[in-house]
N, C-alpha and C positions, 0 to 999 in steps of 0.2 A: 504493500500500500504506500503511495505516492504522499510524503510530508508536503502539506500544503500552507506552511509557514510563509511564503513569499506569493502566495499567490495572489494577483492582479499585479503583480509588479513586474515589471518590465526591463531586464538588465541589456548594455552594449559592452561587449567586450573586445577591446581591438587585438589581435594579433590571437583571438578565440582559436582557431583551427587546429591549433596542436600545442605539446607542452603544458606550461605554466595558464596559461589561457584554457585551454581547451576543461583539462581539470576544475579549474572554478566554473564553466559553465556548466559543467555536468552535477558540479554542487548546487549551484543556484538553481541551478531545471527541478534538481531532484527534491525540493523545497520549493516545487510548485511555482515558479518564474517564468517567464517567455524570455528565454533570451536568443539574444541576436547577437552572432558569431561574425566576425570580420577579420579578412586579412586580402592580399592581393593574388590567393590562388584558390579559383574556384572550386576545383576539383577537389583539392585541402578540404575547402569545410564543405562543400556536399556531403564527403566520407565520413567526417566528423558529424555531421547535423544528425547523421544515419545511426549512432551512434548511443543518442538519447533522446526521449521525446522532451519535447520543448525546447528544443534546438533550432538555430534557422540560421542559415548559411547566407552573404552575404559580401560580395567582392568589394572591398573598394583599399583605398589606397591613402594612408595618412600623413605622408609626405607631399601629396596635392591636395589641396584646398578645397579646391570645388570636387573633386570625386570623396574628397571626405564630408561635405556639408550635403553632399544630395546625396550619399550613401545613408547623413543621419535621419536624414527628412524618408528617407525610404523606408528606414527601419521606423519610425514615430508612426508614419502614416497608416501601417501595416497593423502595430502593433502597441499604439500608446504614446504618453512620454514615456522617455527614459529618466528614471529614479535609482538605479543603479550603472552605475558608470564606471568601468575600469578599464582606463589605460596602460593595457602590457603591449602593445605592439613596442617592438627594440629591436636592435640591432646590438651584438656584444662582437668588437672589432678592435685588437690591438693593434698600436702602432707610435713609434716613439715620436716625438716633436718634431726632430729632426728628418724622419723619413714621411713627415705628413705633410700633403702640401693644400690648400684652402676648401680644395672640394669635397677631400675626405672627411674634413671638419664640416663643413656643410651639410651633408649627409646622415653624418651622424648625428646632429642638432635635427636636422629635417625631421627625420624617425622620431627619435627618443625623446623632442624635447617641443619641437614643433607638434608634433604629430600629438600629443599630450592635452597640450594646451588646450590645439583646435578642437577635440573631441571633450573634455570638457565644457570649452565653450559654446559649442554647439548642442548639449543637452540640457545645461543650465534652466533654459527658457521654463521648460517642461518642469524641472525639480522646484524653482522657485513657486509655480504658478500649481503646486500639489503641495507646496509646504514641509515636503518628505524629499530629502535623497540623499544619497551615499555614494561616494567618490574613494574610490581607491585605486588610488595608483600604483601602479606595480615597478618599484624602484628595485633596488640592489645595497647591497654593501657596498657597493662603489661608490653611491651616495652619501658614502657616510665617512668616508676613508680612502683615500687615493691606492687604485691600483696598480702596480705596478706593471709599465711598458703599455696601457691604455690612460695617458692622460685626455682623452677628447671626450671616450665614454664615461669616465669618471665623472665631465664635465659636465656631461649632458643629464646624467645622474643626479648629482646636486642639484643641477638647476630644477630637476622633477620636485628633489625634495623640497627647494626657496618657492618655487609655486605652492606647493599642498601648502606650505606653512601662512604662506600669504593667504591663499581663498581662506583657509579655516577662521583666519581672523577677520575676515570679508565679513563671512557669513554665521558669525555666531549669533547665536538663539535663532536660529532661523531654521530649526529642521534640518537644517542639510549638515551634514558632516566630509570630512579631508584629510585621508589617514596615507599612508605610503606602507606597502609591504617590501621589506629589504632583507632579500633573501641571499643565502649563502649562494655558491655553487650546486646549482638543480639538475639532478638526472635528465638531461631533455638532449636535443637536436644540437642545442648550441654548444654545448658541453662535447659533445661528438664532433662539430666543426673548431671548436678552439683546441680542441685534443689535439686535432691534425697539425691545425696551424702552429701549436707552440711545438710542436715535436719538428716542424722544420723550419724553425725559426731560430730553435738552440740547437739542432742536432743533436736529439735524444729520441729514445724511442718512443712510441703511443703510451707506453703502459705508464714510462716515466714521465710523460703530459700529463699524465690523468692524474699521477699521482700529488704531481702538485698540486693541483686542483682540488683533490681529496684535503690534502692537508692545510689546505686555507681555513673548509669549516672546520671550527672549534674539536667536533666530535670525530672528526676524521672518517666522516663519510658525505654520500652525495646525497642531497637532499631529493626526496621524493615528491612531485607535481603537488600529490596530495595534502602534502603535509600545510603547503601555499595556500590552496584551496578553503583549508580551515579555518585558518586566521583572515582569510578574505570571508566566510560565512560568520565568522562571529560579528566579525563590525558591520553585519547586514542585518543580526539578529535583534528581536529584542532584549536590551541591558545593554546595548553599545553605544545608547544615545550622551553617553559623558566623554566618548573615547572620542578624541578630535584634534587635530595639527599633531598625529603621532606618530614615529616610524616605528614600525614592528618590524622588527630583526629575528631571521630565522636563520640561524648559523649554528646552530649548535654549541653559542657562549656567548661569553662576552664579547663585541669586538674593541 
């Protein structure tokens, strides 16, 4: 039987289609939600929507502007405002200062920081005008802590977190709340593509990629989607309405 704690509410999650994304939809659906799944590969979240009911697949792209404003208006039209909002669409891409030249700074702002923004601002309308909503940004511990040989993601990271910190003080008493989840190193996709890239970056094997990575969270493993997923369902639950302007660190300690 279908927990219908969230039911009439309507969540957007960007970069939904797999991973860290995909995970909190299938939380939020399974808690009685409509959400709507977004990233730039169709096929991706078909597979994915198929996956759970109350899923809904959704192409668009949040590094443009206008395919992210009429992708919001698509999903509102269909299925509501949007009162749950979480921007995880990212991009995790090292590269030292020196070997970076303005595009690939661009880029990565575009996604991670741009792309944040606009999807917030773009639901806002709906959350104000219901009195109710909830905003979680899906950050990193690179927002909290410079990582090492990615200063541009770091950047773009922080900058996630100075946004959430600012809306929350926008918008207090007003129903709506602005938390950021800063998660360790998560068993996903991207973890599988920096594995590659740092093993031919130092000339080290895959297993000793990984293991750095391993060894960053605190507890010496890789975080599982799931684990993300929970602490994006609790500040959607009720008793989260005090929790706000907060990063939740999932690392496995302190960092």
């Amino acid at each position: 039987m279908q927990d219908e704690t969230l039911a009439g509410r309507h969540a957007l999650i960007t970069g939904g289609g797999t991973g860290i994304g995909l995970a909190i939809a299938r939380a939020l659906a399974g808690a009685g939600a409509q959400v709507t799944i977004t990233g730039r590969r169709h096929e991706v979240l078909e597979e994915a929507a198929a996956t759970a009911t109350g899923l809904h697949a959704l192409a668009m792209d949040v590094a443009d502007e206008n395919s992210l404003r009429q992708g919001v208006e698509t999903a509102i039209a269909a299925r509501g405002p949007v009162t749950l909002c979480i921007p995880n669409a990212g991009i995790a891409e090292g590269k030292a200062l020196h070997k970076m030249d303005l595009a690939f700074w661009r880029r990565m702002m575009a996604i991670n920081l741009d792309g944040a923004m606009l999807t917030v601002q773009a639901c806002l309308p709906g959350m104000q005008a219901e009195g109710w909503g909830r905003v979680i940004f899906v950050s990193s511990i690179a927002g909290l802590k410079g990582l090492r040989g990615a200063p541009a993601y770091s950047a773009s990271k922080h900058g996630m977190i100075g946004l959430m910190r600012g809306l929350s003080e926008d918008f207090l008493g007003s129903g709506l709340t602005f938390n950021a989840l800063c998660p360790g190193y998560v068993d996903t996709e991207i973890v599988t593509r920096n594995t590659e890239s740092i093993a031919a970056r130092a000339g080290i094997s895959q297993d000793q990629a990984r293991e750095i990575m391993v060894k960053t969270n605190r507890h010496r493993r890789l975080i599982h989607p799931d684990e993300v997923a929970a602490a994006a369902m609790w500040l959607c639950l009720p008793g989260s309405e005090s929790i706000n302007g907060q990063c939740i660190e999932i690392a496995g300690g302190q960092m």
